[in-house]
mmCIF file as Biopython writes it, N, C-alpha, C and O atoms, coordinates in Angstrom:
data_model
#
loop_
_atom_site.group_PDB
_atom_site.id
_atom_site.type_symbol
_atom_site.label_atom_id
_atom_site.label_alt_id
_atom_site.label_comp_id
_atom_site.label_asym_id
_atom_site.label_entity_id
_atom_site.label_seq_id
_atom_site.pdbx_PDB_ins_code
_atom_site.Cartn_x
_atom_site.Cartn_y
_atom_site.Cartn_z
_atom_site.occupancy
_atom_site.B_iso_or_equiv
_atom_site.auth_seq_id
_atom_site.auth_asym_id
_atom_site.pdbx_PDB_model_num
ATOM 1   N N  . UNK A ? 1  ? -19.303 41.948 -2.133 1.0 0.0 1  A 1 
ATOM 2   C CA . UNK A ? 1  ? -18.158 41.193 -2.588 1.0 0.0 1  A 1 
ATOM 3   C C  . UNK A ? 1  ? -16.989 41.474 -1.644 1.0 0.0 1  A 1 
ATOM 4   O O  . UNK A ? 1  ? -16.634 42.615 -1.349 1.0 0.0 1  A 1 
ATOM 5   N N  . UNK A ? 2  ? -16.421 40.369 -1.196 1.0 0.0 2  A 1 
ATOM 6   C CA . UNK A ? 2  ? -15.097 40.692 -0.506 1.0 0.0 2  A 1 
ATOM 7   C C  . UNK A ? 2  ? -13.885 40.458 -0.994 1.0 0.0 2  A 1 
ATOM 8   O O  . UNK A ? 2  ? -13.413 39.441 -1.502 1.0 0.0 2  A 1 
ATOM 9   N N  . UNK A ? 3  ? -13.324 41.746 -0.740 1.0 0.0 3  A 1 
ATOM 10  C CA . UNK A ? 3  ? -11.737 41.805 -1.369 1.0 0.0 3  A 1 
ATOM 11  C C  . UNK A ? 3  ? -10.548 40.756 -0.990 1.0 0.0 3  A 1 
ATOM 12  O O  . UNK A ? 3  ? -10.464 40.473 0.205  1.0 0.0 3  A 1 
ATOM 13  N N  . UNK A ? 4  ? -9.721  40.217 -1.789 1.0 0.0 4  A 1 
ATOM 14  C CA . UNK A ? 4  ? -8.925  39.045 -1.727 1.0 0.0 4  A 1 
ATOM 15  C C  . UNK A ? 4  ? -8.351  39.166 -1.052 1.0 0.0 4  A 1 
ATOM 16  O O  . UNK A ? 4  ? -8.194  38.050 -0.558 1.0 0.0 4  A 1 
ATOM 17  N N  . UNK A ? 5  ? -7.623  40.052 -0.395 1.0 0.0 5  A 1 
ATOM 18  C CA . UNK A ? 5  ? -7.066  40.386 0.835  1.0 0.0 5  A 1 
ATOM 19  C C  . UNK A ? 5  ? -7.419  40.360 2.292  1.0 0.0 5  A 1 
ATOM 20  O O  . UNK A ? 5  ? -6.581  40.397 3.194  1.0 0.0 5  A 1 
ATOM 21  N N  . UNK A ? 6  ? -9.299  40.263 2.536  1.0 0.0 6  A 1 
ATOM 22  C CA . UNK A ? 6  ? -9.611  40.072 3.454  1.0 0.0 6  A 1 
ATOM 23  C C  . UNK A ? 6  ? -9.767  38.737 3.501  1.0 0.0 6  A 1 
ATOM 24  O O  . UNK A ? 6  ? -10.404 38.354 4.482  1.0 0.0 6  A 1 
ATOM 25  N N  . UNK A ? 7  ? -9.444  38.019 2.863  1.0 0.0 7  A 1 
ATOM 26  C CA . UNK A ? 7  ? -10.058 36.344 2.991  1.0 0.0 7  A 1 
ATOM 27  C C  . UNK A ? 7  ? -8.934  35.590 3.433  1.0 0.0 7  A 1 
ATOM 28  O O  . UNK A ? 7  ? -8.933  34.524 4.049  1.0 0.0 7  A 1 
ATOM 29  N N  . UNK A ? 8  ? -7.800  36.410 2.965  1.0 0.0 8  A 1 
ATOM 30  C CA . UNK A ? 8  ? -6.615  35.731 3.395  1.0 0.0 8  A 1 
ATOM 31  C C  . UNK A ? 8  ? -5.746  34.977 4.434  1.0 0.0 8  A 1 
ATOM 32  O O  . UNK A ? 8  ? -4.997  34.007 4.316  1.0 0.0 8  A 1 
ATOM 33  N N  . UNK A ? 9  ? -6.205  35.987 5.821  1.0 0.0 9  A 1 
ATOM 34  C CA . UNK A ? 9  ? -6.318  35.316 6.793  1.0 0.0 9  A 1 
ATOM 35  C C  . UNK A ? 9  ? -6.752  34.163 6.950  1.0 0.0 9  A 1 
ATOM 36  O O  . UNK A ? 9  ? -5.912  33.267 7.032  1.0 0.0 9  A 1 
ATOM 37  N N  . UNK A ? 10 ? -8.241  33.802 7.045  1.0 0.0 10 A 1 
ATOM 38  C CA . UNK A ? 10 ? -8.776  32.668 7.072  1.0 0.0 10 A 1 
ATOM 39  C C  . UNK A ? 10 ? -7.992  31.633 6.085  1.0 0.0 10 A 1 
ATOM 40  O O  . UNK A ? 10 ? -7.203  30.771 6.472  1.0 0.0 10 A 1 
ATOM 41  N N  . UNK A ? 11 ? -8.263  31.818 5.104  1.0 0.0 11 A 1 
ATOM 42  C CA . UNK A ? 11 ? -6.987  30.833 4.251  1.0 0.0 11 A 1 
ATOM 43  C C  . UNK A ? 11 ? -5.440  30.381 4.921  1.0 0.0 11 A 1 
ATOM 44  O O  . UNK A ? 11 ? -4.756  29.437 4.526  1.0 0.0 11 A 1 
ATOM 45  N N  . UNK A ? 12 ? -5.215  31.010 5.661  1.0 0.0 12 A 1 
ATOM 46  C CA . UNK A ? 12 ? -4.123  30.965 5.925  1.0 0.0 12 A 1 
ATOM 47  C C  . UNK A ? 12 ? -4.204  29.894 7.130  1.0 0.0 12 A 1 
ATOM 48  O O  . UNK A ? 12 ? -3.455  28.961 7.417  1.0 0.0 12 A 1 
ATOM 49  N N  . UNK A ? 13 ? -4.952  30.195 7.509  1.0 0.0 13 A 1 
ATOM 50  C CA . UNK A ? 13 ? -5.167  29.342 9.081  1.0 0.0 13 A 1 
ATOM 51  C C  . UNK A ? 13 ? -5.502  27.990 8.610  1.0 0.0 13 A 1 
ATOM 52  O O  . UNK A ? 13 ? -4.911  26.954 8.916  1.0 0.0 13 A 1 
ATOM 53  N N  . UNK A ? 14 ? -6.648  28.133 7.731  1.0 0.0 14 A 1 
ATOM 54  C CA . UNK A ? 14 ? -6.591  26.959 7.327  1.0 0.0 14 A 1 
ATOM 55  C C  . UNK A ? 14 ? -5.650  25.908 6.287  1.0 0.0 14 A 1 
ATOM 56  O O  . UNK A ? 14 ? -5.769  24.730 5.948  1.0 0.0 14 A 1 
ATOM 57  N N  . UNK A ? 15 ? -4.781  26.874 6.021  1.0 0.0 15 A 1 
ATOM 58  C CA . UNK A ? 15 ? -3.383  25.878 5.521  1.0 0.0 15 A 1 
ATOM 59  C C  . UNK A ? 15 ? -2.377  25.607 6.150  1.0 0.0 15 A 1 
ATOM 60  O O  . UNK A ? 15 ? -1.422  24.870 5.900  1.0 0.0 15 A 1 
ATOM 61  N N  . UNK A ? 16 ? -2.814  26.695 7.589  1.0 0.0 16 A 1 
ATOM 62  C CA . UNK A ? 16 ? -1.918  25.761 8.607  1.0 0.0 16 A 1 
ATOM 63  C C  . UNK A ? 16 ? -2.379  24.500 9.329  1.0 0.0 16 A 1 
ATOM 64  O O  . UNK A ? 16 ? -1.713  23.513 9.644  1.0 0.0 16 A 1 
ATOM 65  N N  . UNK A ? 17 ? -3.553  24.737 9.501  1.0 0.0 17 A 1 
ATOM 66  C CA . UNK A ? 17 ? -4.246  23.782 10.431 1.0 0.0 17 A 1 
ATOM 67  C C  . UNK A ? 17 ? -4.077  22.103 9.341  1.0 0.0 17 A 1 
ATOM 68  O O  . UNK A ? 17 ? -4.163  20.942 9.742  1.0 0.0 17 A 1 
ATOM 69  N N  . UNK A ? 18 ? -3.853  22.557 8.090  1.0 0.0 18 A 1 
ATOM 70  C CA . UNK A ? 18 ? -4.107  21.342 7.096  1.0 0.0 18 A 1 
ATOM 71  C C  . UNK A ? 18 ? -2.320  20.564 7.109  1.0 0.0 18 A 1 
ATOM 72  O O  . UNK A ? 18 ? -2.028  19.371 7.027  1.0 0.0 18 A 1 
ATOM 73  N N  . UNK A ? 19 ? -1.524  21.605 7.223  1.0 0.0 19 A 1 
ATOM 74  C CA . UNK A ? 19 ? -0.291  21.245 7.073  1.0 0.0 19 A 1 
ATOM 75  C C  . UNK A ? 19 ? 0.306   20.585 8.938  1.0 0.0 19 A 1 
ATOM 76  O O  . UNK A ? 19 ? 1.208   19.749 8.989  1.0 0.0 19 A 1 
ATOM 77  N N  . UNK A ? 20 ? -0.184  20.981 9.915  1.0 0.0 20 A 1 
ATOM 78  C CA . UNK A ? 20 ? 0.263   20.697 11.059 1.0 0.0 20 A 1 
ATOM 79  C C  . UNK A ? 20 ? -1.049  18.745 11.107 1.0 0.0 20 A 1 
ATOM 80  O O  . UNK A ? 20 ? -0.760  17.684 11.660 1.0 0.0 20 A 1 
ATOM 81  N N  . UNK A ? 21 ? -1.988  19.000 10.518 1.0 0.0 21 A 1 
ATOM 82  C CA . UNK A ? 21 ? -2.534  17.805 10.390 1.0 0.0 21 A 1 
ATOM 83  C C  . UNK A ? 21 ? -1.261  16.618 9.215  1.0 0.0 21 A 1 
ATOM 84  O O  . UNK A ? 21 ? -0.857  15.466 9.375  1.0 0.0 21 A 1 
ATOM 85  N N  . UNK A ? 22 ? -1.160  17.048 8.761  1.0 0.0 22 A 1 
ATOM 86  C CA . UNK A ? 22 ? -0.598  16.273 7.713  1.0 0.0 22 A 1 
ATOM 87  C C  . UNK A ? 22 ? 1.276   15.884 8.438  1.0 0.0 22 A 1 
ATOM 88  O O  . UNK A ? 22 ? 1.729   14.739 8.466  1.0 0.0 22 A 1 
ATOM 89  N N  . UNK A ? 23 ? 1.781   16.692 8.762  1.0 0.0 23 A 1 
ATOM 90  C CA . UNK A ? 23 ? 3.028   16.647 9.950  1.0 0.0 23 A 1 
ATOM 91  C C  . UNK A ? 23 ? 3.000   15.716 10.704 1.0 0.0 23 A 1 
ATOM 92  O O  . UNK A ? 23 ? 3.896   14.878 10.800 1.0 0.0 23 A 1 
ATOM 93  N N  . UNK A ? 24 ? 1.538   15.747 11.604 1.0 0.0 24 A 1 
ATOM 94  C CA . UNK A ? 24 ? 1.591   15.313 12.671 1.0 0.0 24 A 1 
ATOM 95  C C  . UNK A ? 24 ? 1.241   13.943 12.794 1.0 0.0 24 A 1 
ATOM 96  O O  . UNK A ? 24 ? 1.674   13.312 13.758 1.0 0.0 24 A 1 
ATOM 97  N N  . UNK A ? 25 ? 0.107   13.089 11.472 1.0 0.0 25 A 1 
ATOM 98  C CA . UNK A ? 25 ? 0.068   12.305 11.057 1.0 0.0 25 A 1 
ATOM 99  C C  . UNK A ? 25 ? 1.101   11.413 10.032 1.0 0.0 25 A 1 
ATOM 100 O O  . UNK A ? 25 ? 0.950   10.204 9.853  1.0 0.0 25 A 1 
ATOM 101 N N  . UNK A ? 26 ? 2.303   12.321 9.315  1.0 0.0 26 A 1 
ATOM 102 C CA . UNK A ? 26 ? 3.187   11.895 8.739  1.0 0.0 26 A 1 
ATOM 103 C C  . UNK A ? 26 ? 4.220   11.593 10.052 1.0 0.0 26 A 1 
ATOM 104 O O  . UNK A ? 26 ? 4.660   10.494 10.390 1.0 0.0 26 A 1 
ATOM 105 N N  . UNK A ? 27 ? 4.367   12.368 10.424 1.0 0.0 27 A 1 
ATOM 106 C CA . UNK A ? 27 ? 5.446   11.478 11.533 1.0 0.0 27 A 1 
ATOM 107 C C  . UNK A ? 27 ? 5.357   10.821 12.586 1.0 0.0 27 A 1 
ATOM 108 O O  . UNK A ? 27 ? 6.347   10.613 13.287 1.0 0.0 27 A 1 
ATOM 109 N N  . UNK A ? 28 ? 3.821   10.254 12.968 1.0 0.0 28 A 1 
ATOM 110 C CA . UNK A ? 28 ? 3.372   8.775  13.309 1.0 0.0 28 A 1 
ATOM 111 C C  . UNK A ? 28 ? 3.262   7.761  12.651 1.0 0.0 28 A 1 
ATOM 112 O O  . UNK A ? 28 ? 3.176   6.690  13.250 1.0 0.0 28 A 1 
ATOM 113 N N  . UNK A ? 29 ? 3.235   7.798  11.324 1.0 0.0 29 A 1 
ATOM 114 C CA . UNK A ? 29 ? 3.303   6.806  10.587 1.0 0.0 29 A 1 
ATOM 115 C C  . UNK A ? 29 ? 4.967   6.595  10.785 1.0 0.0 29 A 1 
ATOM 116 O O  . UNK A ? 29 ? 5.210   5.473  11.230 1.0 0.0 29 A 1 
ATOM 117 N N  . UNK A ? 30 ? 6.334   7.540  10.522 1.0 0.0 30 A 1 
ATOM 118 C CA . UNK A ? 30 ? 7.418   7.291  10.025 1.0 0.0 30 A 1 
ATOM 119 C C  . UNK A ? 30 ? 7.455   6.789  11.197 1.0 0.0 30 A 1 
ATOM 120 O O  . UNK A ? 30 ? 7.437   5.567  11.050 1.0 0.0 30 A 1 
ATOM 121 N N  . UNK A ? 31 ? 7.510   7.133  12.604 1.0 0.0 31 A 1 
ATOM 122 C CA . UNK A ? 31 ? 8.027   6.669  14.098 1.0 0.0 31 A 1 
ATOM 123 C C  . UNK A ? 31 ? 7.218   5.715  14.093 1.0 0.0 31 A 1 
ATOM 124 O O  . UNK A ? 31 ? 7.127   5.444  15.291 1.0 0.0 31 A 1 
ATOM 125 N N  . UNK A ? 32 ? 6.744   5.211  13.693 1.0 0.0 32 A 1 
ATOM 126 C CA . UNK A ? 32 ? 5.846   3.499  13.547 1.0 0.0 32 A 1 
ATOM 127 C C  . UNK A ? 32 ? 6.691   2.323  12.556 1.0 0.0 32 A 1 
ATOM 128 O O  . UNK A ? 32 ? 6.588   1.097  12.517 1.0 0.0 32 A 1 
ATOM 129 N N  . UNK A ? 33 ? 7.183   2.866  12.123 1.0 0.0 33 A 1 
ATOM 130 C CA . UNK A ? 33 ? 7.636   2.513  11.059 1.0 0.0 33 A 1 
ATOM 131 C C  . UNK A ? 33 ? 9.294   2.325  11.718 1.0 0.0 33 A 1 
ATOM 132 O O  . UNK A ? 33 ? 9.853   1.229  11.748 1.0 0.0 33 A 1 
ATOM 133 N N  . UNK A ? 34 ? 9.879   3.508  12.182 1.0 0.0 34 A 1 
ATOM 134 C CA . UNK A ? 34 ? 11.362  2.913  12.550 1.0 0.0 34 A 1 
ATOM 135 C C  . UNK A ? 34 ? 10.917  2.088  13.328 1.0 0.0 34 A 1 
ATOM 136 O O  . UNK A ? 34 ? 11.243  0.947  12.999 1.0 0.0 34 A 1 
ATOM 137 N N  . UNK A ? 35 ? 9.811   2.190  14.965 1.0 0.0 35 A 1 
ATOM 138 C CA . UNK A ? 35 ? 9.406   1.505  15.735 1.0 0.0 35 A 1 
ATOM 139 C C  . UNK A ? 35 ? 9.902   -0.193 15.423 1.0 0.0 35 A 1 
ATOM 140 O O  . UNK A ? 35 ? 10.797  -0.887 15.906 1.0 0.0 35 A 1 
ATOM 141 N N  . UNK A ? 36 ? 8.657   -0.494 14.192 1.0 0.0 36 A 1 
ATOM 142 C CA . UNK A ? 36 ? 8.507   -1.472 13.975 1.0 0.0 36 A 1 
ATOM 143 C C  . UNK A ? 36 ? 9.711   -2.257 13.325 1.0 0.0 36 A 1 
ATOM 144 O O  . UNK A ? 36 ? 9.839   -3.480 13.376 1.0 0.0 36 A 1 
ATOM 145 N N  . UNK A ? 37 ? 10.752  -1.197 12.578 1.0 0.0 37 A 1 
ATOM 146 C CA . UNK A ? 37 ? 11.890  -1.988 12.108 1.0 0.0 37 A 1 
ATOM 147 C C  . UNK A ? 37 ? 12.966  -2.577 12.866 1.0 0.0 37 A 1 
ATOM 148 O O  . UNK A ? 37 ? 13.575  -3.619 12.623 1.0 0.0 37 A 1 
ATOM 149 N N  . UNK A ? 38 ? 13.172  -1.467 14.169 1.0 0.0 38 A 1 
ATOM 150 C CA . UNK A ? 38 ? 13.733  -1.511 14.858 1.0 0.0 38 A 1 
ATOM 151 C C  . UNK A ? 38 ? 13.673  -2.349 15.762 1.0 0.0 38 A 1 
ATOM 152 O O  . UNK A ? 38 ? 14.695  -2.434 16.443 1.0 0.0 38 A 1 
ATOM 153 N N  . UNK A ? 39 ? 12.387  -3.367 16.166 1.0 0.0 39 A 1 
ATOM 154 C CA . UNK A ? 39 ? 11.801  -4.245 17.481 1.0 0.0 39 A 1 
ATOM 155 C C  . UNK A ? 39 ? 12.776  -5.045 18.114 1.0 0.0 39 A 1 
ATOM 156 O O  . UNK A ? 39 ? 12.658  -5.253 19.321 1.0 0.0 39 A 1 
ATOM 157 N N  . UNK A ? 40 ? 13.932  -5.631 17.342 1.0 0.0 40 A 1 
ATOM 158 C CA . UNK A ? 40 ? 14.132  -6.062 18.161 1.0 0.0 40 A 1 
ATOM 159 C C  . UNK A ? 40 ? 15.703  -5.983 18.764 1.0 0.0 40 A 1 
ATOM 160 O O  . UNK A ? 40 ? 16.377  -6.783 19.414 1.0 0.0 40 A 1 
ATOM 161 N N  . UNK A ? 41 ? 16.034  -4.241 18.084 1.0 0.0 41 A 1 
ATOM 162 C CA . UNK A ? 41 ? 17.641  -3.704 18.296 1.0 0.0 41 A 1 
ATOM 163 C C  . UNK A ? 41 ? 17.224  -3.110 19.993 1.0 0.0 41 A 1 
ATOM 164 O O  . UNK A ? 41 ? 16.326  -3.513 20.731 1.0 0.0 41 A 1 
ATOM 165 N N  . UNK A ? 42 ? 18.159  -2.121 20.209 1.0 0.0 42 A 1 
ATOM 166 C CA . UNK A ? 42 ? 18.625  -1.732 21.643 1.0 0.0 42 A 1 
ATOM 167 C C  . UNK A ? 42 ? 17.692  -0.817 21.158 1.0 0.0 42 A 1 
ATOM 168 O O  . UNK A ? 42 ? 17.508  -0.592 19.962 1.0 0.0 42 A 1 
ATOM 169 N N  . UNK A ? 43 ? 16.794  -0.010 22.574 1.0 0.0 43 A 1 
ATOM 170 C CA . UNK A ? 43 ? 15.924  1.229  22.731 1.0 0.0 43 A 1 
ATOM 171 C C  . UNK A ? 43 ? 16.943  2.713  22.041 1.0 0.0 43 A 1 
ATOM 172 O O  . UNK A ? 43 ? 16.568  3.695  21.400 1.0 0.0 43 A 1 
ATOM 173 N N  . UNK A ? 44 ? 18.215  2.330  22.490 1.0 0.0 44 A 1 
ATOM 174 C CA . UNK A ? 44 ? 19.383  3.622  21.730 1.0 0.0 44 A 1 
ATOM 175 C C  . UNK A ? 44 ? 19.292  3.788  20.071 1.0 0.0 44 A 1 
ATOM 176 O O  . UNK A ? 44 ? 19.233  4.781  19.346 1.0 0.0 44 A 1 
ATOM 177 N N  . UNK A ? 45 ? 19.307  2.376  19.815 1.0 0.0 45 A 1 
ATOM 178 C CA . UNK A ? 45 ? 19.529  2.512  18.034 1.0 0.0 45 A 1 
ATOM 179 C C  . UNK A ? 45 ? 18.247  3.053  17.360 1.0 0.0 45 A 1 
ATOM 180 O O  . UNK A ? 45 ? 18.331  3.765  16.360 1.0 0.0 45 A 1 
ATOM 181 N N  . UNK A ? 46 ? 16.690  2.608  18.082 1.0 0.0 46 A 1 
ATOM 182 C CA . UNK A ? 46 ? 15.829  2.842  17.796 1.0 0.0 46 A 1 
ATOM 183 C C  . UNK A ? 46 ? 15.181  4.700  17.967 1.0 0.0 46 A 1 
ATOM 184 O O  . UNK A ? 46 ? 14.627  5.351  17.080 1.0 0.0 46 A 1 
ATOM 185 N N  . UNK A ? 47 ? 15.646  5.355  20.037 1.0 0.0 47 A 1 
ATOM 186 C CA . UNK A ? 47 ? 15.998  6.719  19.797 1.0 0.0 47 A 1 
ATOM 187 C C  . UNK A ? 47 ? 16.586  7.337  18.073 1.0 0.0 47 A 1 
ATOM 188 O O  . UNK A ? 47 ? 15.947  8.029  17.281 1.0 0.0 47 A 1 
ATOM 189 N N  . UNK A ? 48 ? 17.998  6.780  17.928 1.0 0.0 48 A 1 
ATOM 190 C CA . UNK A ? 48 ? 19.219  7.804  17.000 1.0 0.0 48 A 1 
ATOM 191 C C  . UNK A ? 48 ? 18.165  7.543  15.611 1.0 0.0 48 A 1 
ATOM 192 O O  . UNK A ? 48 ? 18.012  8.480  14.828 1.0 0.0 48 A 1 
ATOM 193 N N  . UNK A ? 49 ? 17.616  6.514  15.420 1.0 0.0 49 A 1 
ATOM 194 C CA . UNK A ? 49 ? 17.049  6.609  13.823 1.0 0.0 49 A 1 
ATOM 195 C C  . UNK A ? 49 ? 15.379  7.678  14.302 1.0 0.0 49 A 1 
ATOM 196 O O  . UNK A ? 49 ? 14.757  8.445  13.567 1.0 0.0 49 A 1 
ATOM 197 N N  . UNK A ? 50 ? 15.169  7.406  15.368 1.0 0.0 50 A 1 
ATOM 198 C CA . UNK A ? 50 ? 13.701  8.623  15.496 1.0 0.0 50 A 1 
ATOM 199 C C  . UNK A ? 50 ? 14.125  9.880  15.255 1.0 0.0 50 A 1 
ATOM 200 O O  . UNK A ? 50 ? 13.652  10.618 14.391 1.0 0.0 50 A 1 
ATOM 201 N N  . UNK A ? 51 ? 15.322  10.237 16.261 1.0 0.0 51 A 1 
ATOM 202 C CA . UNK A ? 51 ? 15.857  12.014 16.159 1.0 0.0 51 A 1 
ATOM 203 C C  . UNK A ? 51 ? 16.043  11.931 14.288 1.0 0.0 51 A 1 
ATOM 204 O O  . UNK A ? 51 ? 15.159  12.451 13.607 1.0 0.0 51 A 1 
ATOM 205 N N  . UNK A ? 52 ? 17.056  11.354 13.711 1.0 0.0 52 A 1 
ATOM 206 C CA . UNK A ? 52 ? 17.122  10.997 12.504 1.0 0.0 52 A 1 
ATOM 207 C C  . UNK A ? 52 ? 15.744  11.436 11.446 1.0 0.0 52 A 1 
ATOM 208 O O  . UNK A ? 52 ? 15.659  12.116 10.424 1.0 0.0 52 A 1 
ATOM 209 N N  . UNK A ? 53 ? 15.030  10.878 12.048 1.0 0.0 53 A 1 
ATOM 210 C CA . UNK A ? 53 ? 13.999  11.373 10.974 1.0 0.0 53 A 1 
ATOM 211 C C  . UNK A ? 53 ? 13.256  12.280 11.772 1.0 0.0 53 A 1 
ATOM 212 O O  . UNK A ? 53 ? 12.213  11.683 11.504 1.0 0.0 53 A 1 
ATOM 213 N N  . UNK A ? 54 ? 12.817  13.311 12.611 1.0 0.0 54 A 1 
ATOM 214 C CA . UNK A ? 54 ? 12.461  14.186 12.914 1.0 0.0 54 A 1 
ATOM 215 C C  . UNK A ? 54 ? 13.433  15.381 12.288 1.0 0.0 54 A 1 
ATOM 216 O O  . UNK A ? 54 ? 13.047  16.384 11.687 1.0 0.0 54 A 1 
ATOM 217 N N  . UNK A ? 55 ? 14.636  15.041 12.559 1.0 0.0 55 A 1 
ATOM 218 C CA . UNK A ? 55 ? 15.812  15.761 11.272 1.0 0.0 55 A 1 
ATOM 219 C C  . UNK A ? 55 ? 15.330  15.932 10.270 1.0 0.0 55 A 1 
ATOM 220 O O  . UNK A ? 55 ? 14.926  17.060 9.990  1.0 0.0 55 A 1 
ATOM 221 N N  . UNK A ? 56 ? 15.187  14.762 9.277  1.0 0.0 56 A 1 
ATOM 222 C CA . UNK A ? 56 ? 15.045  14.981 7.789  1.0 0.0 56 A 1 
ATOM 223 C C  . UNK A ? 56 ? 13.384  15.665 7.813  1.0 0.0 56 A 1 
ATOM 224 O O  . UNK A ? 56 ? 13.027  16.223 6.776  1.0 0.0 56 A 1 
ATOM 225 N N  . UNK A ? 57 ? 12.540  15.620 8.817  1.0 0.0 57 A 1 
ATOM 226 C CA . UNK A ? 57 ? 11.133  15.681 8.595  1.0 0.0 57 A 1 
ATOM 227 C C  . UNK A ? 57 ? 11.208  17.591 8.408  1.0 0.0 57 A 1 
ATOM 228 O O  . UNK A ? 57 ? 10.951  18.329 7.457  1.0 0.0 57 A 1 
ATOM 229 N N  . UNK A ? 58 ? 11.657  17.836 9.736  1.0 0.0 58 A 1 
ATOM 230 C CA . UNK A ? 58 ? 11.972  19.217 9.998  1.0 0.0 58 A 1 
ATOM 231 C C  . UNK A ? 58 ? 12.756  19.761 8.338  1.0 0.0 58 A 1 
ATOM 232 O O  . UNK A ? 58 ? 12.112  20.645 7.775  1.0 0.0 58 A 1 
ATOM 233 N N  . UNK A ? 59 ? 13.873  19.345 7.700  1.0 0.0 59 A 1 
ATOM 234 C CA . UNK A ? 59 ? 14.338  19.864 6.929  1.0 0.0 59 A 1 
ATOM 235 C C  . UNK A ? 59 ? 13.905  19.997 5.636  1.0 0.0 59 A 1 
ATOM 236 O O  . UNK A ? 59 ? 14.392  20.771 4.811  1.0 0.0 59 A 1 
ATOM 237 N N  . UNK A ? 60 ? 12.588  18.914 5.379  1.0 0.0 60 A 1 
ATOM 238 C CA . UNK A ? 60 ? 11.726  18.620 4.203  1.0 0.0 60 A 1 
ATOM 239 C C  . UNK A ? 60 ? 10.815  19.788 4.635  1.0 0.0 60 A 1 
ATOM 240 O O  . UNK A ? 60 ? 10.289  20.310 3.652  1.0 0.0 60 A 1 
ATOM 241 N N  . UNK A ? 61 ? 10.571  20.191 5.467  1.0 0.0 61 A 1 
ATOM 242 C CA . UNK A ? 61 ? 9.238   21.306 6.251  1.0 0.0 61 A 1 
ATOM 243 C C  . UNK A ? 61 ? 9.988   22.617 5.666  1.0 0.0 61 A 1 
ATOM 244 O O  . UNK A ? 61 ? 9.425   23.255 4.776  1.0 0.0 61 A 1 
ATOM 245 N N  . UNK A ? 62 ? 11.084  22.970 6.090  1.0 0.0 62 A 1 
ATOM 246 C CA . UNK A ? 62 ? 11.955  24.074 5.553  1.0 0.0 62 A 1 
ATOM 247 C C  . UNK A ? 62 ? 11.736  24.577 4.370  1.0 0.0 62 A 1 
ATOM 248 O O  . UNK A ? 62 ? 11.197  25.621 4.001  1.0 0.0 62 A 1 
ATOM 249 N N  . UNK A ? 63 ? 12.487  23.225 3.520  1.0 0.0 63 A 1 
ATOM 250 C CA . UNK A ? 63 ? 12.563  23.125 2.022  1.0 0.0 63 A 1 
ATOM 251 C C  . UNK A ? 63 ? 11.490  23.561 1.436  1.0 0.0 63 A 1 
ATOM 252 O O  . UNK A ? 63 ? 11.646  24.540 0.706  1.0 0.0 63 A 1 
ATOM 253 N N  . UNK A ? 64 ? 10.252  23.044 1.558  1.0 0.0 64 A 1 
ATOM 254 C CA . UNK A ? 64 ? 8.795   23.087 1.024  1.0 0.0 64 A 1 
ATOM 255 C C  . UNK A ? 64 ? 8.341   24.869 1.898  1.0 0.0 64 A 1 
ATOM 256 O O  . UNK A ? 64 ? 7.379   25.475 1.427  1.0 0.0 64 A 1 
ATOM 257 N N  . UNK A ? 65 ? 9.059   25.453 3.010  1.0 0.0 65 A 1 
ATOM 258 C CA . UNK A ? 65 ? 7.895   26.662 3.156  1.0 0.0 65 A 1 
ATOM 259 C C  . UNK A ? 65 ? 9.232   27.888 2.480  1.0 0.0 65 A 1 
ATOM 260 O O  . UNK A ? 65 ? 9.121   29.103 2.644  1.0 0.0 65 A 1 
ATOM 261 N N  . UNK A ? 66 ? 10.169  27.370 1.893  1.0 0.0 66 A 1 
ATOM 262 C CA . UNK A ? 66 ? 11.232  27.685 1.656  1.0 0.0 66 A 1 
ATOM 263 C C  . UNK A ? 66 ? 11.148  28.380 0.023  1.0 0.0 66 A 1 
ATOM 264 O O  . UNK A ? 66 ? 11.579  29.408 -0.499 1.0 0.0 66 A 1 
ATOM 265 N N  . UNK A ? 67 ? 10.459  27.369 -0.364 1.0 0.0 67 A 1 
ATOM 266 C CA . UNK A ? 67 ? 9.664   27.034 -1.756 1.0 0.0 67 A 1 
ATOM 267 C C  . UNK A ? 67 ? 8.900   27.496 -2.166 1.0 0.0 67 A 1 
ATOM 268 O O  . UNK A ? 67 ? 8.839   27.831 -3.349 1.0 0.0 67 A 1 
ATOM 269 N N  . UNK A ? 68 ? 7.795   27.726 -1.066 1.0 0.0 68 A 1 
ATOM 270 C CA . UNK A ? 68 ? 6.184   28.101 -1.259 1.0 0.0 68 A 1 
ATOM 271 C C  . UNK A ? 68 ? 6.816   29.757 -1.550 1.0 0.0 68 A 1 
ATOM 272 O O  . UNK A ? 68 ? 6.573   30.374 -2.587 1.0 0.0 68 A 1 
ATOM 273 N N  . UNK A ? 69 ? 7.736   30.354 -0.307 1.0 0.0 69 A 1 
ATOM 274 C CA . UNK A ? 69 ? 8.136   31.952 -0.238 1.0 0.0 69 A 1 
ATOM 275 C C  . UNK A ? 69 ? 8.805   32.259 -1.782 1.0 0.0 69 A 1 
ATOM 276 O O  . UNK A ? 69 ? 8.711   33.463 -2.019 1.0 0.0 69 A 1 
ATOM 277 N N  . UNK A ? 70 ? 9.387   31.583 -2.781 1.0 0.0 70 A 1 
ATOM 278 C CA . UNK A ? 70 ? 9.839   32.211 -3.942 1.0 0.0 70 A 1 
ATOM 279 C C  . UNK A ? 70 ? 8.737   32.206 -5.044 1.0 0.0 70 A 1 
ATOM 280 O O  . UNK A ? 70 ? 8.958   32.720 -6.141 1.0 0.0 70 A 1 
#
C-alpha cells in the first residue's frame, strides 16, 4: 500500500499538466473570439482588447490558485 503522501507528486503534475491544457485552450478560443469581433477595426484596437484579456485571464488564474491555497 502506498502512503498518500507519496502519490502526491504525481497528482500534482498531473493537475498541472490538466490546468496549463485547459489555459492554453481557453485562451485560443477567447483570442479567436476578440479576433473575430474585432475583423474589421485597426490591428491596435484588436492588440489593446487581446493584452485585455490575457489581463483578466492571468487574474482569474490568481484568484482560483489563490482559492485552491485557503
Amino acid at each position: 500500500m502506498t502512503p498518500p503522501a507519496a502519490s502526491l507528486p504525481g497528482r500534482m503534475q498531473r493537475t498541472t499538466l490538466l490546468w496549463t491544457l485547459v489555459v492554453f485552450f481557453g485562451a485560443s478560443i477567447a483570442f479567436r473570439a476578440v479576433r473575430n469581433a474585432t475583423e474589421d477595426e485597426p490591428v491596435g484596437v484588436t492588440l489593446a482588447l487581446e493584452a485585455l484579456v490575457a489581463v483578466v485571464l492571468v487574474l482569474v488564474i490568481v484568484a482560483i490558485v489563490r482559492r485552491q491555497r485557503d
